[in-house]
C-alpha positions in Angstrom: 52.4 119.1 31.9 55.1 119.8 29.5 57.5 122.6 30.8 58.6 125.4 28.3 61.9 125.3 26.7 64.3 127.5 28.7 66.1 128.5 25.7 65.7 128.1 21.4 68.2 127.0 19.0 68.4 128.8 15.6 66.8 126.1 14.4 63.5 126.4 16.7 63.6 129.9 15.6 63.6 128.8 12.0 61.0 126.4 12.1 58.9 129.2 14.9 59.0 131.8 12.9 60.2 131.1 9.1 63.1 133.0 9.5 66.7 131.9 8.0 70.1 131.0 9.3 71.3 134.1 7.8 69.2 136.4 8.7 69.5 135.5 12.7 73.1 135.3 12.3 73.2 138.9 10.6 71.0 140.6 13.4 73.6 138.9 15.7 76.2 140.7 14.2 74.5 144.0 14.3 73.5 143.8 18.0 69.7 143.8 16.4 68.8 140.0 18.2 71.6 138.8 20.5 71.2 135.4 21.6 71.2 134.9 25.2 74.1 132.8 25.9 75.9 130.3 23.8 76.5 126.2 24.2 79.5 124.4 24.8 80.1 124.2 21.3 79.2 127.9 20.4 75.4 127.4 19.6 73.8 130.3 19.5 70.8 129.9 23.0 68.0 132.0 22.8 65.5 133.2 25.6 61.9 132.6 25.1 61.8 136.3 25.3 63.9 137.0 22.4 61.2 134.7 20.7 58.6 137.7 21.0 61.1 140.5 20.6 62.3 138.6 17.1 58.7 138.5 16.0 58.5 142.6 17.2 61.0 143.0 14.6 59.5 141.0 11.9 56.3 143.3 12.5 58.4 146.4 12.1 59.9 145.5 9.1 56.4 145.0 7.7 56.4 148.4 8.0 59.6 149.1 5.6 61.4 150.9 8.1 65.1 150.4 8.0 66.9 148.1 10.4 68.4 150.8 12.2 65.2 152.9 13.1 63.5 149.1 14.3 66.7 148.9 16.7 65.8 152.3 17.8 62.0 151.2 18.4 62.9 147.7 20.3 64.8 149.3 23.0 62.0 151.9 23.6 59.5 151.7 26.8 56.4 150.1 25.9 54.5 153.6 26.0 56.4 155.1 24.0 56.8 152.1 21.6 53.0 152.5 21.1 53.2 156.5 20.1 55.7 156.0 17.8 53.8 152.9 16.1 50.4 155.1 16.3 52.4 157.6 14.0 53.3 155.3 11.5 49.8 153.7 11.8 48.6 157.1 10.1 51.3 157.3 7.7 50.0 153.7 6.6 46.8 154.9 6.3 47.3 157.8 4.1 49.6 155.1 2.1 46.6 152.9 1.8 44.1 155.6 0.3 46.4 156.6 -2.2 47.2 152.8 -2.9 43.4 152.5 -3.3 43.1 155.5 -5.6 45.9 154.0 -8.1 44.4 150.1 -7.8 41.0 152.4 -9.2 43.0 154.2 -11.6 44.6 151.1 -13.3 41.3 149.4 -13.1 39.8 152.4 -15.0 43.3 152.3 -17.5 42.8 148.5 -17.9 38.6 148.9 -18.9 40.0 151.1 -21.9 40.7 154.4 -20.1 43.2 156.8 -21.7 45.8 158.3 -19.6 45.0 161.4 -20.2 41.6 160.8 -18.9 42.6 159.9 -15.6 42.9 162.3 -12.3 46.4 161.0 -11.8 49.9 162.2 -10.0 48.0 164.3 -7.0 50.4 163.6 -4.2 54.1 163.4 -4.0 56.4 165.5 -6.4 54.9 164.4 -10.1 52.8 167.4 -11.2 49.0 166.4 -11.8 48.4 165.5 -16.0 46.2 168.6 -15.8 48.9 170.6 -14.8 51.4 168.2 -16.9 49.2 169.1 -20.0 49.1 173.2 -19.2 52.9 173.1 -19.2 53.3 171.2 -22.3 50.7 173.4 -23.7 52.9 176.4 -23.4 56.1 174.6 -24.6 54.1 174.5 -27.6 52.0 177.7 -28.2 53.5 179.8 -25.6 55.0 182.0 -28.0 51.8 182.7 -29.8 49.8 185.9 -29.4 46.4 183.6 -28.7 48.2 181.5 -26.0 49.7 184.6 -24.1 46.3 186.6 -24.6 44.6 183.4 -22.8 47.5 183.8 -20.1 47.0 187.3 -19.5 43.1 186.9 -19.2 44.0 183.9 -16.2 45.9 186.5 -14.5 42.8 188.7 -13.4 41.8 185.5 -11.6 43.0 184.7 -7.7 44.6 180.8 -7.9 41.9 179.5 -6.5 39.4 181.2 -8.8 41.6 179.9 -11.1 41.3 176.4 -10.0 37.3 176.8 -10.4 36.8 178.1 -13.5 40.0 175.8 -14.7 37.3 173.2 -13.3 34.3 174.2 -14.7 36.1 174.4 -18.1 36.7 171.0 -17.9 33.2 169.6 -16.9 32.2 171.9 -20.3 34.3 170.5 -22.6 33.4 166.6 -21.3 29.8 167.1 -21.3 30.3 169.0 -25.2 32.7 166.0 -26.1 29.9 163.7 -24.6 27.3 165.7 -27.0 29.1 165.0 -29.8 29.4 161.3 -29.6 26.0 161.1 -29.4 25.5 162.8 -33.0 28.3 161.0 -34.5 25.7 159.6 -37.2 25.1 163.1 -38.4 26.1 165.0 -41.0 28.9 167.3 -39.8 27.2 170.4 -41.1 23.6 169.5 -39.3 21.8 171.4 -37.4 22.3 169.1 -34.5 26.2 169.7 -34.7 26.4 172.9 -35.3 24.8 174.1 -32.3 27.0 171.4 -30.6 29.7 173.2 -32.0 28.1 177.1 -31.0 28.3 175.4 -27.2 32.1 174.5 -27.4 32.9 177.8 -29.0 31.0 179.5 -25.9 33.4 177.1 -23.1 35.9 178.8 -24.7 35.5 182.7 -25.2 36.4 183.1 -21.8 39.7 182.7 -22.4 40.4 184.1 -25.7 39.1 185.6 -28.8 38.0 182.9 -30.8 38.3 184.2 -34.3 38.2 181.8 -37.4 41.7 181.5 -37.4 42.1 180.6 -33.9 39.0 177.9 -34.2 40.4 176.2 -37.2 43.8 175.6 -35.5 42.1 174.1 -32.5 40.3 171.7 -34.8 43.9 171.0 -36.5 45.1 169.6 -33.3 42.1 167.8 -32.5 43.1 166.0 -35.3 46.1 166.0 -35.4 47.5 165.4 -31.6 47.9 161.7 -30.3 47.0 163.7 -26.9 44.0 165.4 -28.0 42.4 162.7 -30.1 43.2 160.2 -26.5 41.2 162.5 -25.0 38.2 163.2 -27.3 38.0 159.6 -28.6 37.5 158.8 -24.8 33.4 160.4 -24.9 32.8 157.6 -28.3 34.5 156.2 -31.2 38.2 156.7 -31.9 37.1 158.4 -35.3 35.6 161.2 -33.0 38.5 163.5 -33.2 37.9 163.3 -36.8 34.2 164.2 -37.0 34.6 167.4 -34.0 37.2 168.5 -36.5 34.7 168.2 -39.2 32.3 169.8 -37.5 34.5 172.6 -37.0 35.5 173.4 -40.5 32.0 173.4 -41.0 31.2 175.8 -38.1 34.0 178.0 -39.5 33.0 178.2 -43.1 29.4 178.8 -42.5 28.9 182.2 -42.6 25.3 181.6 -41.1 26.6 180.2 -37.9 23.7 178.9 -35.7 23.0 180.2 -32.7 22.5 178.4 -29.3 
């Protein structure tokens, strides 16, 4: 039976583990993987040992932690090796999930998704597009008496009611969207739409008084805003901006509006 090497070459390292020259000779330098003695003609001589403490390293760099912290780890007792590996076993795990949730996200942005469509930016320090699109909402009509009316009506609520009916209004508006798309073959001014139109009006008297004026402005930007027409043309056609803005003229003209 073949008797194990007493000690490795950097070669035998290279060819055990994949490794380069470089790299060994660089965690020589920084006390990361001394070799255990040298030859007569200053070969680096490895232990078999250092074979499994090299591939210890390898494993913790897997882990993108920094050369100094896997120094730190390597001279640890085994127990408490293990504890500090368990915590960044959980902090992997978290990393995965939200991996997961942006692998579904670009799937869903690849099928034809819009951006603004997608539940993006809920972790970390990027605010969430929802909240991204409230903010830029009130760069542009803060200073209007509609927009600081809606503001003022928010207040009343606790954050978290907030967050519900914030929700709710959302679920609304998709399933109104979704409403419209499927009477995009009718006339703007049918019956059909109109009470289509009665429903969207409803999702949004909560918030604020939604006189002609203030309806007819909305209808502008849902024409009118690359954001908004993302998001509407998302429920059907990218012309369906253009026919909810129809629909609203119509709504706002006809003094006969139809009720629900």
């Amino acid at each position: 039976m073949k008797k194990p090497k007493p000690y490795y070459t950097v070669k035998d390292l290279m060819a055990i583990t994949g490794v380069t020259k470089r790299t060994l000779h660089y965690y020589d330098e920084i006390h990361l993987l001394k070799p255990e003695s040298y030859s007569d003609k200053g070969y680096r001589m490895y232990h078999p040992d250092d074979v499994k403490k090299l591939r210890m390293i390898l494993l913790l760099k897997e882990l993108d932690l920094s050369l100094k912290e896997i120094a730190t780890i390597i001279q640890m007792p085994k127990q408490e090796k293990k504890t500090v590996l368990a915590g960044h076993y959980q902090a992997l795990q978290i990393k995965k999930q939200q991996l997961d949730k942006t692998l579904t996200h670009l799937e869903d942005f690849i099928a034809g998704t819009d951006l603004s469509f997608l539940d993006v930016f809920q972790e970390g320090d990027i605010l969430p597009l929802k909240e991204q699109y409230q903010i830029e909402a009130k760069y542009v009509y803060g200073d209007t008496e509609k927009f600081q009316e809606m503001e003022n009506r928010m207040k009343q609520f606790s954050e978290k009611e907030q967050a519900v009916v914030l929700e709710s209004f959302d679920q609304n508006m998709q399933n109104v969207f979704r409403q419209f798309a499927n009477l995009a073959n009718e006339p703007p001014a049918s019956a059909k739409v109109q009470q289509v139109v009665h429903k969207w009006k409803s999702s949004l008297e909560p918030f604020i008084v939604c006189d002609k004026e203030i309806l007819q402005c909305i209808a502008y930007t849902y024409r009118d805003d690359e954001a908004f027409q993302a998001y509407i043309n998302q429920f059907g056609k990218n012309t369906l901006n253009e026919f909810v803005y129809q629909a609203i003229m119509q709504y706002c003209e006809d003094e006969n509006q139809p009720n629900p």
